[in-house]
C-alpha positions as a LaTeX table, in Angstrom:
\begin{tabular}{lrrr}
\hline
Residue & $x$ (\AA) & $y$ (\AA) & $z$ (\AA) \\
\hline
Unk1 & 36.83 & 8.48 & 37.94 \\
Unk2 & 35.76 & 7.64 & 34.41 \\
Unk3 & 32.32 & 7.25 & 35.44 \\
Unk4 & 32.02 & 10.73 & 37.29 \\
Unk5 & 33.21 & 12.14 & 34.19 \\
Unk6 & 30.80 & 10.42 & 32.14 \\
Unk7 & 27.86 & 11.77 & 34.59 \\
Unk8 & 29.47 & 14.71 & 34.97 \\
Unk9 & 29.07 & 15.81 & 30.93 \\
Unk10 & 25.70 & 13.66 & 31.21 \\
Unk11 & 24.74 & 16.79 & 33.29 \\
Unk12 & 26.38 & 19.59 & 31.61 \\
Unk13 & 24.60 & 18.23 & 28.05 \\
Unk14 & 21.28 & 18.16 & 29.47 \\
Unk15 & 21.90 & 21.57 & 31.33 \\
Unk16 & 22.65 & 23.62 & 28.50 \\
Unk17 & 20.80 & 22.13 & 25.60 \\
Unk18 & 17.50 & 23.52 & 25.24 \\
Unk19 & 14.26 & 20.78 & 24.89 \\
Unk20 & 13.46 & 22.39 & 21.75 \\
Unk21 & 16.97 & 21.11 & 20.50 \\
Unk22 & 16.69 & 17.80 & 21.87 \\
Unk23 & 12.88 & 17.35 & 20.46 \\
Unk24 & 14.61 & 17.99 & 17.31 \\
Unk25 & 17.38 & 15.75 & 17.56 \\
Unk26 & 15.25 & 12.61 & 18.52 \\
Unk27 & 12.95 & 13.68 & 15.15 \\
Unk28 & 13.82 & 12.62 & 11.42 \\
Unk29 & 15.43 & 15.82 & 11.03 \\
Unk30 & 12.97 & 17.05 & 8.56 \\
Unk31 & 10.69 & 18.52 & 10.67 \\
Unk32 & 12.97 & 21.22 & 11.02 \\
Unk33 & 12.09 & 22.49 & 7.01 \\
Unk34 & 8.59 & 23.08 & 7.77 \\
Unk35 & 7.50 & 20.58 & 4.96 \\
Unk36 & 8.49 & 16.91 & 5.23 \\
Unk37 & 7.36 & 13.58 & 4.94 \\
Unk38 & 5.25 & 11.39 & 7.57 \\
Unk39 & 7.03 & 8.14 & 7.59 \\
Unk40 & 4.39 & 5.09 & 7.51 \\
Unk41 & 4.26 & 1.98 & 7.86 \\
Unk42 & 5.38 & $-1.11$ & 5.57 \\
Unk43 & 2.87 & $-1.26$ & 1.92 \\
Unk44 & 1.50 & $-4.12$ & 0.55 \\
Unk45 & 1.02 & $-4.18$ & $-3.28$ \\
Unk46 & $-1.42$ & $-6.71$ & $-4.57$ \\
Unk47 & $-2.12$ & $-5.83$ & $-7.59$ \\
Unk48 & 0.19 & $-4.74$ & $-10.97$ \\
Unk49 & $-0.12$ & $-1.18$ & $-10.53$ \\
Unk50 & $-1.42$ & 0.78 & $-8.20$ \\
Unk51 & $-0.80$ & 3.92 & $-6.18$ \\
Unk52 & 0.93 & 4.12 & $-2.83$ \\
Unk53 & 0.73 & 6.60 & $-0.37$ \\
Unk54 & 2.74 & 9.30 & 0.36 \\
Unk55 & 1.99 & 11.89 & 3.55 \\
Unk56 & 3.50 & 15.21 & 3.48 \\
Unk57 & 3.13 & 17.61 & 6.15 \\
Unk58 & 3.50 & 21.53 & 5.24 \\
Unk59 & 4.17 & 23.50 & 8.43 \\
Unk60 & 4.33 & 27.62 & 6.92 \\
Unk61 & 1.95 & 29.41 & 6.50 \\
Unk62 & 1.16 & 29.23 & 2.99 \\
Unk63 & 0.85 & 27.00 & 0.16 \\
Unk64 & 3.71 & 24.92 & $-1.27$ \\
Unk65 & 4.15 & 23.12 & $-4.56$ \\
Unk66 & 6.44 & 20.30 & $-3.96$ \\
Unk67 & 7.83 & 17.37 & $-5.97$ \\
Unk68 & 7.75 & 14.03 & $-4.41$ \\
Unk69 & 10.16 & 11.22 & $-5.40$ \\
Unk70 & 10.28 & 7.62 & $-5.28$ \\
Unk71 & 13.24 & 5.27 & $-5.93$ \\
Unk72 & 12.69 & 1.21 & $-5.40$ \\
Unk73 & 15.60 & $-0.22$ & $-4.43$ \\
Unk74 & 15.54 & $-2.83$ & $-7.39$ \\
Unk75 & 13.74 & $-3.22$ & $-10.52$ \\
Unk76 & 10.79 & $-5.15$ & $-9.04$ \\
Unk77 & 8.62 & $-1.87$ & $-9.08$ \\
Unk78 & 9.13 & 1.36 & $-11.37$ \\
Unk79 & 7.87 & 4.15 & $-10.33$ \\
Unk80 & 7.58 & 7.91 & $-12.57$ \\
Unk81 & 10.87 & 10.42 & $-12.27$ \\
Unk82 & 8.64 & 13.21 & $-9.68$ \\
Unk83 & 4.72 & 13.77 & $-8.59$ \\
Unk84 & 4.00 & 17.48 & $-8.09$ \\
Unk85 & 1.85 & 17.48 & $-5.15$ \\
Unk86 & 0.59 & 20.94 & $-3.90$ \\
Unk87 & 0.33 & 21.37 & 0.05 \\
Unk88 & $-2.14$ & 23.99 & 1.56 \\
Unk89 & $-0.95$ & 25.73 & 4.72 \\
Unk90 & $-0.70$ & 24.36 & 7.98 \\
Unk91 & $-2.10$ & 20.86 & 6.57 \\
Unk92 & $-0.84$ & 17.06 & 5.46 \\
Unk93 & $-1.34$ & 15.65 & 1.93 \\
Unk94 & $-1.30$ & 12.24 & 1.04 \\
Unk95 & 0.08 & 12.44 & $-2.41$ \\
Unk96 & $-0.66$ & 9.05 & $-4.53$ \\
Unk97 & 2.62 & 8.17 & $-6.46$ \\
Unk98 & 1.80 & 5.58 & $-9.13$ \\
Unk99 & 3.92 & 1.95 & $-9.16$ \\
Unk100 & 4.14 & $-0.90$ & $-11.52$ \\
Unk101 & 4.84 & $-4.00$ & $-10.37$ \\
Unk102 & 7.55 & $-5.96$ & $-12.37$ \\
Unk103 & 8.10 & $-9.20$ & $-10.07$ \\
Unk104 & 6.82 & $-10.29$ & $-6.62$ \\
Unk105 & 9.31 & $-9.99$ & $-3.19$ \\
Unk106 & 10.36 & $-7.00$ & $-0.89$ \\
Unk107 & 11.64 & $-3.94$ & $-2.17$ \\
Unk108 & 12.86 & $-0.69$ & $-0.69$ \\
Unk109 & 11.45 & 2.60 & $-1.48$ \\
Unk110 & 13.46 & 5.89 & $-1.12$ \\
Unk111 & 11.69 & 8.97 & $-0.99$ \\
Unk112 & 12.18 & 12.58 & $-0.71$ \\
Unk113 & 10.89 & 16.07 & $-1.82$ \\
Unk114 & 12.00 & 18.70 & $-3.58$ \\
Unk115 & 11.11 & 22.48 & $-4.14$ \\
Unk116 & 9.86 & 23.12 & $-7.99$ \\
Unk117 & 13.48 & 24.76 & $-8.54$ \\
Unk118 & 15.00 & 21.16 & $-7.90$ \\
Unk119 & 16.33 & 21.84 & $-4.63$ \\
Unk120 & 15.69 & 18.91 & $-1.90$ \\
Unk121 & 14.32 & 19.87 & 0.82 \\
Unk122 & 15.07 & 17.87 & 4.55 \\
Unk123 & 16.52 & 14.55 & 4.00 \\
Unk124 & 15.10 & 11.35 & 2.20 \\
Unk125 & 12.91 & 8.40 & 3.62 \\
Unk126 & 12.85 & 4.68 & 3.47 \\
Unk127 & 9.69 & 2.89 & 2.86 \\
Unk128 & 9.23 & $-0.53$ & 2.86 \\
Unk129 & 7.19 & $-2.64$ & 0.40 \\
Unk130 & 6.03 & $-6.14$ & $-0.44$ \\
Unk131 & 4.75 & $-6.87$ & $-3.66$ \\
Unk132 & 2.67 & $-9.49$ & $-4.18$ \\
Unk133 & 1.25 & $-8.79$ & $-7.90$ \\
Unk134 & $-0.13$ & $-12.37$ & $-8.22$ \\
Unk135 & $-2.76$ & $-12.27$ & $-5.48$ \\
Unk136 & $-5.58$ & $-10.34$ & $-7.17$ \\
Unk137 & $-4.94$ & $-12.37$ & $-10.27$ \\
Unk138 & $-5.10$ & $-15.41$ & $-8.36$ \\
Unk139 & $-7.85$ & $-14.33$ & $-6.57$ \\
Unk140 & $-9.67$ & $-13.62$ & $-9.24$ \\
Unk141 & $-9.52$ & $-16.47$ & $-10.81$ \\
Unk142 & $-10.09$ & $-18.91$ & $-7.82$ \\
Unk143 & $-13.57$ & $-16.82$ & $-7.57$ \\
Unk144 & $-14.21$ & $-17.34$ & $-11.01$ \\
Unk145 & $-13.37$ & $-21.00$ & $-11.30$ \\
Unk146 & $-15.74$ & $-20.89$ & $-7.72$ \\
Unk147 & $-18.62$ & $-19.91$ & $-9.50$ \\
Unk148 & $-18.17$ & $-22.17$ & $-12.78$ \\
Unk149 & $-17.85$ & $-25.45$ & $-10.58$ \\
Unk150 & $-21.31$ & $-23.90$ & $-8.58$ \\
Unk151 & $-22.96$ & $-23.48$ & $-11.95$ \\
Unk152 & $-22.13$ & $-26.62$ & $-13.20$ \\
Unk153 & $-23.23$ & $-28.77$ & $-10.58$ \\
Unk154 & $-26.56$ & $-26.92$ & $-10.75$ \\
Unk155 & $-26.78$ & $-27.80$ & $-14.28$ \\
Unk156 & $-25.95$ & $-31.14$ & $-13.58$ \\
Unk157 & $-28.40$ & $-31.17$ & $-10.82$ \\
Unk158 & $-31.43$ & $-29.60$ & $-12.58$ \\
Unk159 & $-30.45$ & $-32.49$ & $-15.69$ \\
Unk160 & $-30.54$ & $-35.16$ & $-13.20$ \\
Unk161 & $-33.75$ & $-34.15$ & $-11.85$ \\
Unk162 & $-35.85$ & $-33.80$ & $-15.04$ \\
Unk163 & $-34.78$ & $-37.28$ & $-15.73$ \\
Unk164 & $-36.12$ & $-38.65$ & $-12.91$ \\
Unk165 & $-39.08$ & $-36.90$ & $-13.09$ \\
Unk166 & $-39.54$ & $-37.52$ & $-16.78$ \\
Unk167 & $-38.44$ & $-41.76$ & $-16.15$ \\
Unk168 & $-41.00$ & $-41.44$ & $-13.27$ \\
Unk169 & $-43.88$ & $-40.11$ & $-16.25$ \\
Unk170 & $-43.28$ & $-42.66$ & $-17.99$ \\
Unk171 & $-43.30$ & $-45.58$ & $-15.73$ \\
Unk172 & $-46.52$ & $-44.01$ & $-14.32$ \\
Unk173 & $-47.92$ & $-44.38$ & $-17.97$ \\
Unk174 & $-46.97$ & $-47.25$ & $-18.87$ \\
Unk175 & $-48.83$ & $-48.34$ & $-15.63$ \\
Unk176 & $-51.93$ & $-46.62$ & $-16.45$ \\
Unk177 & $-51.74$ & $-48.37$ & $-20.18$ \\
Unk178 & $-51.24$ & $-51.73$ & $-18.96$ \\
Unk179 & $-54.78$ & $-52.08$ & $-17.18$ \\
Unk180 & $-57.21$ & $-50.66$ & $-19.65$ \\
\hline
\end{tabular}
């Protein structure tokens, strides 16, 4: 019996709902606003600061000036209070919201818009992000210590060559000397 209930409603629900409603219910919810953010994938941060990237879709007709903000979810990025970002109509921005990088590990991003009035508009985002400041730093400076070693042993090359050549000279005069 319990089960021909649960059919039973399974029935009436998708009867009477209308796909539009159900398209909507399996979105974000923010679609619904006519501006909202693309979620994206997970960000890697190599470097101390940087800019990450932020799409925003604007579905009206016109253009909208929007505020984007970003919250990490601990102190191992800091990011400014709001980006103003201005959307032309019918298109997607990527708006570039600028980070510092305090320490290295995973952090959580929070993000959502808001009209230029302060009002926020669908519902907020979470992005996720590894920082790894260190690795252009170290990568840097493995490169660099690359090319000193290279340019030393071609120093020490070159040295050791124009010894041998100039020990050969000499042996090759004293030769000549020796039998006049």
């Amino acid at each position: 019996m319990k089960k021909f209930l649960a059919i039973l409603l399974a029935v009436v629900i998708t009867t009477f709902t209308s796909p539009a409603l159900t398209a909507n219910a399996a979105t974000s919810g923010n679609e619904a606003e006519g501006v909202y953010i693309i979620p994206g994938s997970a960000i890697n941060l190599v470097s101390r600061s940087s800019n990450i990237p932020i799409q925003i879709q604007n579905d009206f007709g016109q253009d909208v000036v929007i505020h984007v903000h970003v919250r990490p979810s601990n102190l191992r990025v800091t990011t400014p209070d709001a980006v103003e970002v201005k959307i032309p109509a019918l298109t997607s921005v990527t708006a570039k919201v600028p980070v510092e990088a305090i320490a290295n590990g995973e952090v959580f991003l929070k993000v959502w818009i808001e009209t230029f009035s302060g009002n926020r508009i669908g519902r907020p985002i979470m992005l996720n992000m590894n920082v790894n400041a260190d690795v252009e730093t170290t990568l840097l400076l493995g490169f660099a210590g690359g090319v000193v070693v290279l340019l030393g042993l071609g120093i020490f090359r070159t040295v050791r060559k124009n010894r041998k050549h100039a020990s050969d000279d000499s042996v090759a005069g004293d030769l000549s000397g020796s039998k006049a």
